[in-house]
Every structure is written in structure tokens, then in C-alpha cells.
Backbone bond lengths (Angstrom), bond angles and torsions (degrees), N, CA, C in turn:
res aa  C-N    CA-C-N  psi(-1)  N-CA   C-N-CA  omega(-1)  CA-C   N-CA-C  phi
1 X - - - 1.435 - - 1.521 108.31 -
2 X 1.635 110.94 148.32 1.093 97.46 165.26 1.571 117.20 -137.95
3 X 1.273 96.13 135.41 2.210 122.61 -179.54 1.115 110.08 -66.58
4 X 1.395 119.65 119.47 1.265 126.50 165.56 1.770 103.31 -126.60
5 X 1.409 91.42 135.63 1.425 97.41 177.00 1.708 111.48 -174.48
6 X 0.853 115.70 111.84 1.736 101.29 177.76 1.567 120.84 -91.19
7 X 1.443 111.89 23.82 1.564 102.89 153.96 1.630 97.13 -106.62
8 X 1.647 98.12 126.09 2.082 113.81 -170.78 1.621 88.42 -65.01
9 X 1.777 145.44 -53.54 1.189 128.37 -174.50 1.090 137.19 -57.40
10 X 1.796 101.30 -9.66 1.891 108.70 -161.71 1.928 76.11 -99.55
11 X 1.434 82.95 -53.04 2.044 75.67 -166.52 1.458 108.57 -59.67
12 X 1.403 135.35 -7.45 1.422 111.03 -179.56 1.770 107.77 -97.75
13 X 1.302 116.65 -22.35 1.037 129.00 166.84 1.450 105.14 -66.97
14 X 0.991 147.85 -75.34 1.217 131.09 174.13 1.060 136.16 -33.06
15 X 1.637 110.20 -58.05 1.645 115.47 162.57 1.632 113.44 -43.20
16 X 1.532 116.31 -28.96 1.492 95.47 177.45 1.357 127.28 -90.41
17 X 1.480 113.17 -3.64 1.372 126.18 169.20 1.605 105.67 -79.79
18 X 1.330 111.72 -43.02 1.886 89.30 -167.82 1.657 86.90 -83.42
19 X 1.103 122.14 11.44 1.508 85.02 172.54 1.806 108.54 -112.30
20 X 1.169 112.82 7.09 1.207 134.68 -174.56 1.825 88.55 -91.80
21 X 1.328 139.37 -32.17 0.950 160.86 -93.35 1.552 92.46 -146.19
22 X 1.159 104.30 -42.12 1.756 121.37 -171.83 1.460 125.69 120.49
23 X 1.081 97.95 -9.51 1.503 117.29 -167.69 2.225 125.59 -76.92
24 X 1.126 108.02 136.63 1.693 91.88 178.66 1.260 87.81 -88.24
25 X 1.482 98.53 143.35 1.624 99.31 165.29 1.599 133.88 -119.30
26 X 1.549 149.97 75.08 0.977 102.74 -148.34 2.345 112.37 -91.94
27 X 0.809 122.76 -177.76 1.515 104.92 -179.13 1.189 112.46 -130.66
28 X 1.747 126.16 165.85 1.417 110.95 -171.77 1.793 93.96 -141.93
29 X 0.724 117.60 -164.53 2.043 113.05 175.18 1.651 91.50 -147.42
30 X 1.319 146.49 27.98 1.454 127.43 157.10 1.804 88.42 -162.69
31 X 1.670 104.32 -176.27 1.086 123.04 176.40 1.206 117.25 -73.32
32 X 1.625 105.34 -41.19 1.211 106.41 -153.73 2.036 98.33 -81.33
33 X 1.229 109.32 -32.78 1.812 104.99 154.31 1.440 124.16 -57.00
34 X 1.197 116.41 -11.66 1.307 124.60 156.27 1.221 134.97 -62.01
35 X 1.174 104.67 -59.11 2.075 123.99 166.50 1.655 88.39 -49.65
36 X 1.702 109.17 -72.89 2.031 100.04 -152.84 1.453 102.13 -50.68
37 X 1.776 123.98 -45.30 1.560 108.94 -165.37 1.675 94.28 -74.28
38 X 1.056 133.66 -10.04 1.978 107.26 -176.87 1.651 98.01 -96.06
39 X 1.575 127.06 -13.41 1.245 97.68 178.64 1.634 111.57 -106.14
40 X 1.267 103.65 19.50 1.949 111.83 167.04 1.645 84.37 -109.24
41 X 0.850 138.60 -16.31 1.664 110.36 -170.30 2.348 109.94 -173.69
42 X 1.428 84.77 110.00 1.437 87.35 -168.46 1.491 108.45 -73.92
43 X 1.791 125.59 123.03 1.207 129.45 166.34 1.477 116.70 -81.22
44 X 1.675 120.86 160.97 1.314 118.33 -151.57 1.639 86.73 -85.88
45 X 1.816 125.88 12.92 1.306 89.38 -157.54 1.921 88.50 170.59
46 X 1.780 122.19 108.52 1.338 85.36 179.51 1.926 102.10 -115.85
47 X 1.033 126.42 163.96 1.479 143.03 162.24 1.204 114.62 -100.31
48 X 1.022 119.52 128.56 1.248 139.29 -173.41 1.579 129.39 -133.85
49 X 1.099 120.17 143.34 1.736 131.30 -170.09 1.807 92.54 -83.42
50 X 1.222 132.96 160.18 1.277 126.06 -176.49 1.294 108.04 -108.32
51 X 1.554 124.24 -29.48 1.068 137.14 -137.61 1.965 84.34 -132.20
52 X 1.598 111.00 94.23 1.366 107.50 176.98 1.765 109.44 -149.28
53 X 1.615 120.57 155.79 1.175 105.57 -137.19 1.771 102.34 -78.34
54 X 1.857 99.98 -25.66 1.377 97.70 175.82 1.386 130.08 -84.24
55 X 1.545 118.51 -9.63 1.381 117.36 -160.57 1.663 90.25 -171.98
56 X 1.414 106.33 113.05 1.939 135.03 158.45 1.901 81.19 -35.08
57 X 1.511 109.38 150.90 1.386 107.01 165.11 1.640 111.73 -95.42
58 X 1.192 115.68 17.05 1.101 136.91 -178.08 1.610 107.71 -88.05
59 X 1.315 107.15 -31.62 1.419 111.32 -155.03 1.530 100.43 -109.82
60 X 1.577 101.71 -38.24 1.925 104.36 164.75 1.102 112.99 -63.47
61 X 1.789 132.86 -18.43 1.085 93.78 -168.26 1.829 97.08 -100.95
62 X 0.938 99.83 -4.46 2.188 100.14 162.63 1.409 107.55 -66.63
63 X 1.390 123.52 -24.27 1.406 117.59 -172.52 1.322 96.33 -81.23
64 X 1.423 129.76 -60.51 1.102 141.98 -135.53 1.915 93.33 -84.89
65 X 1.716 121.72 -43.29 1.290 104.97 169.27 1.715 126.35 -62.25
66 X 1.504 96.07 -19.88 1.563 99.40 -178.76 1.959 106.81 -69.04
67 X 1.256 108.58 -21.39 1.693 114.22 170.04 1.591 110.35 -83.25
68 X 1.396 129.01 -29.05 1.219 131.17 -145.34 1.783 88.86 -160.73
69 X 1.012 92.82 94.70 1.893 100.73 179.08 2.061 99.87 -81.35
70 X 1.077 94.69 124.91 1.157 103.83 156.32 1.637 109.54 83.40
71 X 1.356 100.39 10.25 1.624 106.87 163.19 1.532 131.06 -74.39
72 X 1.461 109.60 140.31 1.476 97.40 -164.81 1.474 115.23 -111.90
73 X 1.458 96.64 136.55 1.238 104.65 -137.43 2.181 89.26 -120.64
74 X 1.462 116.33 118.08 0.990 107.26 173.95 1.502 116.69 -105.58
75 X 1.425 142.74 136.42 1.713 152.64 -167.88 1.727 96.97 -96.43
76 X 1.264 97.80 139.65 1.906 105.83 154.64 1.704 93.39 -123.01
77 X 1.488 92.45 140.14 1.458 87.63 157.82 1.926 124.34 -150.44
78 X 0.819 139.63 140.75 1.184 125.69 -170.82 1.697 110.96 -77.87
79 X 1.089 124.72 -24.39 0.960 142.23 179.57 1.791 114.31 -39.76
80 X 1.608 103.13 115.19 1.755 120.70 -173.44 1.359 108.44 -44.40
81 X 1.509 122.52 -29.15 1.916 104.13 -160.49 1.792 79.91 -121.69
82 X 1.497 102.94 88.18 1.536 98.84 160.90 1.472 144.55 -59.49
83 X 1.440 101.03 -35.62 0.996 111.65 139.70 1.842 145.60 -65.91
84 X 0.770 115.72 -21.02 1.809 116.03 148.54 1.557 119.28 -70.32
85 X 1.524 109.97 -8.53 1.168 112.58 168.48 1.783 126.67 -83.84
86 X 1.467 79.84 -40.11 2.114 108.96 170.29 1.585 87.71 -69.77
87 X 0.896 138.34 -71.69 1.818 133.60 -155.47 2.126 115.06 -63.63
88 X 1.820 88.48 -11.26 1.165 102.99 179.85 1.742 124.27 -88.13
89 X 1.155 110.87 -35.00 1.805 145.83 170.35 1.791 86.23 -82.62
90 X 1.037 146.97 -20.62 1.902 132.01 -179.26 2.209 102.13 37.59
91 X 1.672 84.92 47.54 1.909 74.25 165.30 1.858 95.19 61.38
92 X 0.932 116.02 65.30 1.687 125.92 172.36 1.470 99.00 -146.55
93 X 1.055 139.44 -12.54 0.968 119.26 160.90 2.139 95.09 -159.56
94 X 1.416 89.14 169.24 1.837 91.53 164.67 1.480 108.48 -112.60
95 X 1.430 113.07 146.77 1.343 134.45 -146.48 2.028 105.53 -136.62
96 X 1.337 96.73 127.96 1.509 94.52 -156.67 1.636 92.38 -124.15
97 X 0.888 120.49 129.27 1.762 137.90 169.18 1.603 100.81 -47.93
98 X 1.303 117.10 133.10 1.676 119.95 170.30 1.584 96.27 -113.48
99 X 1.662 115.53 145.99 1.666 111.21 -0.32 1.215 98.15 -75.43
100 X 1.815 100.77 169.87 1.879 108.00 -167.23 2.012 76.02 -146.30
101 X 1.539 78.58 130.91 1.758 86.26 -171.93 1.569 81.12 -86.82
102 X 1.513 93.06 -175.34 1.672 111.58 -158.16 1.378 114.44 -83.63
103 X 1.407 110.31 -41.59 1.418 127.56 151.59 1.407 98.35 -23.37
104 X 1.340 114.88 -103.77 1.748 122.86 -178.35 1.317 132.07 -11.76
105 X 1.597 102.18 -56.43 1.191 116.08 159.04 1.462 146.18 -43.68
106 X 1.356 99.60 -55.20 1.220 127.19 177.54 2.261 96.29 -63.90
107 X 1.365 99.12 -66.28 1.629 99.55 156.00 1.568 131.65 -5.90
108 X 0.982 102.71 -69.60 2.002 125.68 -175.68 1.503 96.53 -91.90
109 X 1.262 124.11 -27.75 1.719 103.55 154.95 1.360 135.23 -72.55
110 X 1.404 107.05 -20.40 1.463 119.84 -167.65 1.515 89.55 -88.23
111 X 1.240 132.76 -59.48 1.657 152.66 -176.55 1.643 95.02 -25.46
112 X 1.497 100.74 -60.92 1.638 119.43 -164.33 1.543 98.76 -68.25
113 X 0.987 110.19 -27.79 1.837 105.46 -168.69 1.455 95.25 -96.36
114 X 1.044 154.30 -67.71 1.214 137.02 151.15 1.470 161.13 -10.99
């Protein structure tokens, strides 16, 4: 899997739960480390922060399917109108309200890999 998030405490904390979790993880802190690690090496699956300074996770994950068609790509976002966020991605990716306990998480990853 791969972590995207550009706050280093949320993403290192996280990375140690999904991998506590079962999960490989690798992590990145912008979009644009996003594109170089998926086009040296395709993950089964990426997560993503929504709200990042170089790239909407809305918009990485159009970049990132235009490299990797049909990769599944799950969003957190803190953001109040969650739904304007779902109507914003048009079903390109699934998009999870933060905070998103681990349970949940782990949930919409398994969903996506499946």
C-alpha cells in the first residue's frame, strides 16, 4: 500500500497501525512523491490525505489512475460536506470522513481490494 499524507505525525502514526494491522506500507508526504513511487513500483492500493499542499486528493488520484488505470485508490478527508467531496472524485475513488478509526479503515481497504 501506499500513504500519502503530508502531516509526518498523522502519516507515521498511521503507517504504524496498518502495519500493526497486517499491512506493507510504503509512505510519501506530497503528490508529487506519489506519481515517482507509483510509476517505479505499482501498490495493491493507495490512501490518501485529501487536503494536501501540492495536490487536492481528488486530483492525485486522476493523476495517479491516468499512470495506473484501475488502481484503487482510497481518500480521508476532514472536510464538513462529505459528500461534495464523493460527488467531486464521480466514484474514482472511496472517501472516508477523518478521524476514521482503524476498524473503518482497514474496512474501505479491504472493500477496495476485493
Amino acid at each position: 500500500m501506499l500513504l500519502v499524507d503530508d502531516d509526518a505525525s498523522l502519516r507515521e502514526v498511521m503507517t504504524h497501525l496498518l502495519v500493526d494491522a497486517g499491512y506493507s506500507v510504503a509512505s510519501v508526504s506530497s503528490g508529487f512523491e506519489a506519481i515517482e513511487s507509483i510509476r517505479q513500483r505499482a501498490p495493491d492500493i493507495v490512501v490518501s490525505d485529501c487536503a494536501m499542499g501540492d495536490f487536492s486528493g481528488v486530483a492525485l488520484s486522476r493523476v495517479l489512475r491516468e499512470i495506473r488505470p484501475g488502481l484503487p485508490i482510497l481518500l480521508l478527508t476532514g472536510h464538513a460536506d462529505l459528500e461534495s467531496v464523493r460527488a467531486e472524485c464521480q466514484a474514482d475513488a472511496v472517501v472516508l470522513h477523518k478521524p476514521v478509526s482503524l476498524q473503518c479503515l482497514v474496512e474501505g481497504i479491504e472493500a477496495l481490494l476485493h
